[in-house]
C-alpha positions in Angstrom: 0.0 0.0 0.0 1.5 3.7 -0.5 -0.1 7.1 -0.7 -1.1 7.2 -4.3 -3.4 4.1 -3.6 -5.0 5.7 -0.9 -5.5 9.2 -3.0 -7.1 6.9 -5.9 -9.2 5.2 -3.4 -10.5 8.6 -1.8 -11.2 10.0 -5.1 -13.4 7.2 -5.6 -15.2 6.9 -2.6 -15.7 10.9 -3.1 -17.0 10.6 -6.4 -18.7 7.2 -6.3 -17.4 6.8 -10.1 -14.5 5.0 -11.5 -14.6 7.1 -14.5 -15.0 10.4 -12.7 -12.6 9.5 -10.3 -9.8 9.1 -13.3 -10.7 12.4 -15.1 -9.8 13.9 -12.1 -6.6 12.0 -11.3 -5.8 12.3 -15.0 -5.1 8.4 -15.0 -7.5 5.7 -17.5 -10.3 3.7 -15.6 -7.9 0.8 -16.9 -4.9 2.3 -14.4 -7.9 3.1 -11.7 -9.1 -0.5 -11.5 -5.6 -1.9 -11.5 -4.8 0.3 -8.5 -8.1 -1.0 -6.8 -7.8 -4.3 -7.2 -3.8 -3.6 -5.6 -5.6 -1.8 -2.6 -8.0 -4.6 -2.1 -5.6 -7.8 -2.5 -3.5 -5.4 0.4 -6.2 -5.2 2.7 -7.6 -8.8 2.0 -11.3 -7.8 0.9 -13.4 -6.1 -1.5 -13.7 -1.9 -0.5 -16.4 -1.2 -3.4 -19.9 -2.3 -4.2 -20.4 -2.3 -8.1 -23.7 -1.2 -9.5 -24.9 0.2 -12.7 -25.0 3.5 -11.0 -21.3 4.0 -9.8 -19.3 2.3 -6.5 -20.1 2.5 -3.1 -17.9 1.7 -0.3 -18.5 -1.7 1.8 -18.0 -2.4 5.6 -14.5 -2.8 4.7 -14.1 0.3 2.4 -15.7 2.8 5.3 -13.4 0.9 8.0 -10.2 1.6 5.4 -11.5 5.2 5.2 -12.1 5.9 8.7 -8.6 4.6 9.5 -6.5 6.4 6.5 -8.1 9.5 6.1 -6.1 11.1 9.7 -3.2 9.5 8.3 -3.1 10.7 5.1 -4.0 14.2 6.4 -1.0 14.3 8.9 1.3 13.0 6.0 0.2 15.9 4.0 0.7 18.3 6.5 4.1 16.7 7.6 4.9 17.0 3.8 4.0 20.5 3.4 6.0 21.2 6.4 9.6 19.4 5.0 8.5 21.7 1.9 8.5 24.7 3.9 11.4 23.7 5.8 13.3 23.3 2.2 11.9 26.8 1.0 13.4 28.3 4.3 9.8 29.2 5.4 9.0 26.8 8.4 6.9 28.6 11.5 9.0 26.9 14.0 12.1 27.3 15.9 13.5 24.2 18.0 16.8 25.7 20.0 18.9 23.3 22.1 20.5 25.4 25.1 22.8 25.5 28.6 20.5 26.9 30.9 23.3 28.7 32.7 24.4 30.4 29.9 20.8 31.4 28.7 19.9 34.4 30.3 22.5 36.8 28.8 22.3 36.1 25.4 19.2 33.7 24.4 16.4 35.6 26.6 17.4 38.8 24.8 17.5 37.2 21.2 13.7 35.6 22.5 12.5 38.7 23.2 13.4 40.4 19.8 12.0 37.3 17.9 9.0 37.7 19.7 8.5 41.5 19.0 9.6 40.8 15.0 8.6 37.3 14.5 5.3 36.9 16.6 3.8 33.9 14.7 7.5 31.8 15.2 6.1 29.0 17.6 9.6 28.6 19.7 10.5 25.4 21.3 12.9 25.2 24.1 15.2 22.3 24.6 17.8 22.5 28.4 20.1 19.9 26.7 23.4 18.8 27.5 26.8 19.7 24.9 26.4 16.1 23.9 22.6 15.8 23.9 22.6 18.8 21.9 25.1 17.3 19.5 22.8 14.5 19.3 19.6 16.2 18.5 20.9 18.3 15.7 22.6 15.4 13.9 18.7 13.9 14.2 17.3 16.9 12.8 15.8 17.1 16.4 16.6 21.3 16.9 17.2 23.6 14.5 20.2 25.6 16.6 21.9 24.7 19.3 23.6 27.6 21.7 26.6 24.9 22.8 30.2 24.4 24.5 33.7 24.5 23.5 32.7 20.9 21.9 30.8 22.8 19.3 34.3 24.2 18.2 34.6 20.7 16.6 31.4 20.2 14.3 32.6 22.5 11.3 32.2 19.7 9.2 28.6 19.0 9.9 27.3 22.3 10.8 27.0 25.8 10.1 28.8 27.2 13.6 29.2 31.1 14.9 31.5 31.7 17.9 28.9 33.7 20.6 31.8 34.0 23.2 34.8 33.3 25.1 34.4 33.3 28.8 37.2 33.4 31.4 37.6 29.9 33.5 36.8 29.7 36.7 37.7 27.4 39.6 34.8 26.3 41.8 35.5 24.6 45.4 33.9 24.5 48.4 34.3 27.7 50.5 36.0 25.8 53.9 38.9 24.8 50.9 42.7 25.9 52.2 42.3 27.5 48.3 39.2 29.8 49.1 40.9 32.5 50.5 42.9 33.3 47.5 41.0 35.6 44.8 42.2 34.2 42.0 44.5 30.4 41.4 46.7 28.7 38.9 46.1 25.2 37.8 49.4 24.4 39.5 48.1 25.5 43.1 45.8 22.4 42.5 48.2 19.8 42.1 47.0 17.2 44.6 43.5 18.1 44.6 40.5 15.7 43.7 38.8 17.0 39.9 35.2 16.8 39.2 35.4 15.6 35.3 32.6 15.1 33.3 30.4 12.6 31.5 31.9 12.2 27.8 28.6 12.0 26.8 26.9 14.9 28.3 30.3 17.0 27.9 32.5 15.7 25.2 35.7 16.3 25.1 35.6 17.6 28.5 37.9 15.5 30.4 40.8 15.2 27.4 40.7 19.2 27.7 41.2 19.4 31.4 43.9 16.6 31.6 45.7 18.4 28.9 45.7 21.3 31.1 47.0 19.6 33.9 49.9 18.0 32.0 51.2 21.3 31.3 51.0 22.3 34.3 53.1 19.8 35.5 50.6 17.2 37.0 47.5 14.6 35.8 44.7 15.3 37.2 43.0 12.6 39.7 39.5 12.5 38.9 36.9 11.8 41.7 33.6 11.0 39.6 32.5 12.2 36.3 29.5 14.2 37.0 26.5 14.0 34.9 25.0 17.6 35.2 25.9 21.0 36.6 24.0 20.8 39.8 25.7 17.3 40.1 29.3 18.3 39.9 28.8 21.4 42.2 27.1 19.0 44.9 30.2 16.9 44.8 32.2 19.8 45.6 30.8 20.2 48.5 30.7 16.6 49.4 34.2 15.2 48.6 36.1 18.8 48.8 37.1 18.2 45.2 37.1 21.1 42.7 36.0 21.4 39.1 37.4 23.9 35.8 33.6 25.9 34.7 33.2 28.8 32.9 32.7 31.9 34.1 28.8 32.0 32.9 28.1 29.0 36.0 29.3 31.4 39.0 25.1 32.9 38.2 24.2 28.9 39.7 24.2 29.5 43.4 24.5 26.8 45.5 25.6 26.8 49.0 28.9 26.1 50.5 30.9 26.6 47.3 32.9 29.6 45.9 34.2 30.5 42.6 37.9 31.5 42.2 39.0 33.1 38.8 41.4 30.6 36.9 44.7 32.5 35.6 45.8 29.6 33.1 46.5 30.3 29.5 44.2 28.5 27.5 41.6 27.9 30.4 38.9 29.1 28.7 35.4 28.2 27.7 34.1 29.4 24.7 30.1 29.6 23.4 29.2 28.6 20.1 26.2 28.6 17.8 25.3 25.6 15.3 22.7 25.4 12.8 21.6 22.6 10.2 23.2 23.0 6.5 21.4 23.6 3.5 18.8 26.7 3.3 18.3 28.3 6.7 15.1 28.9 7.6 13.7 32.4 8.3 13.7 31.9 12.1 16.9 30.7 12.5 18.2 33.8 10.3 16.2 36.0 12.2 17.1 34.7 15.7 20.7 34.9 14.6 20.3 38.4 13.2 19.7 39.3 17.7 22.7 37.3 18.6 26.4 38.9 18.6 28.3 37.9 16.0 31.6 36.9 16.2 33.7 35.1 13.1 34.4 31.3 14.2 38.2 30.5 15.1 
């Protein structure tokens, strides 16, 4: 069975007529009763009672009606929206984002779409670096406001660099570190690391022993956390620390502290990714509220 079955079989339940049916599908009655008998050998019965007068449906044609017709509408209006998606005119905006690193930059850009764009139905997504990774490679979000990891999907992606923040040492504010303002990754040697889940944050953990090699040290890592709020409780828990950008000091959670980072390279940077292909208008309009920087 495929769609152009059903549309004959539609058009001749709507006219009752084989004949009328194929002037209006531009097909012969020949072709018409060919794709009947198909449809019916499918479905294991007769859908049509013949009669000098034209074709009505039987038991089995209303129940095939009844059960296609809602599926054959949402197929054409699933087309129609692929087509508008390929035309760059879709109505709807699916954005992947960090929650912590919303506020400054994607509330703004929400707010201006909603003042220029007011019929854009937005869809909000607090995913992961990796989950985010995951859902635009399944055509899941249409732009993703993502990690340093993002620096690494050129290939796949259309990508804008939204900024670099400054890195930042989190630890628990009894720490013998917490009293200094600021630390270098070699005051840490000894300490316990909070790394992260490859998955959630990929590339993460490579980054941060790299950092720690040139620093003179590997990093011993307590846990891989799975989420923000998860690496900050551990903090607090095992007195270990963790490397976050500066955006995450805005997550406030008790007993821990934030200590600028002074560590060449230590630093996080923000990055916007988009499907290839023809961008649609929202996406070009959400992008047109965002600061633009050129992509290292």
């Amino acid at each position: 069975m495929n769609v152009d079955l059903l549309r004959s079989f539609f058009a001749m339940a709507g006219h009752g007529s084989l004949n009328q049916a194929a002037v209006r599908l531009h097909v012969s009655q020949s072709t018409l009763t060919r794709q009947l008998r198909t449809l019916e050998q499918a479905v294991g019965g007769s859908l049509f009672e013949r009669s000098p007068g034209g074709v009505a449906l039987t038991a089995t044609g209303h129940a095939l009606a009844d059960g296609m017709r809602p599926v054959l509408a949402d197929f054409d209006a699933a087309l129609e929206t692929v087509r508008k998606t390929a035309r760059g005119q879709s109505a709807r905006l699916r954005i992947g984002y960090l929650m912590s690193a919303a506020a400054d930059y994607l509330h703004p850009a929400l707010a201006a779409l909603r003042r220029t764009n007011p019929e854009v139905k937005v869809q909000l997504l607090d995913l992961s670096p990796g989950e985010q990774i995951g859902a635009l490679r399944r055509g899941e979000i249409d732009l993703a406001m993502i990690d340093s990891a993002g620096a690494y999907l050129g290939r796949e992606f259309y990508l804008r660099k939204l900024a670099t923040f400054a890195g930042y040492v989190a630890l628990a504010e009894n720490h013998p570190l917490a009293a200094r303002p600021a630390l270098k990754l070699a005051d840490l040697k000894g300490a316990l690391f909070v790394g992260a889940n490859e998955h959630d944050m990929p590339g993460h953990n490579a980054w941060l022993t790299k950092l720690c090699r040139r620093a003179g040290f590997r990093p011993h890592l307590v846990l891989d956390a799975d989420s923000l709020t998860h690496a900050l409780a551990t903090i607090v828990t095992e007195g270990a620390v963790a490397l976050l950008p500066e955006y995450t000091r805005k997550i406030a959670v008790p007993g821990v502290v934030f200590r600028l980072l002074r560590e060449t390279g230590a630093t996080w940077d923000l990055w916007l990714a988009w499907q290839r292909g023809k961008v649609s208008a929202p996406v070009r309009a959400i992008l047109g509220t965002l600061p633009q920087r050129a992509a290292a």
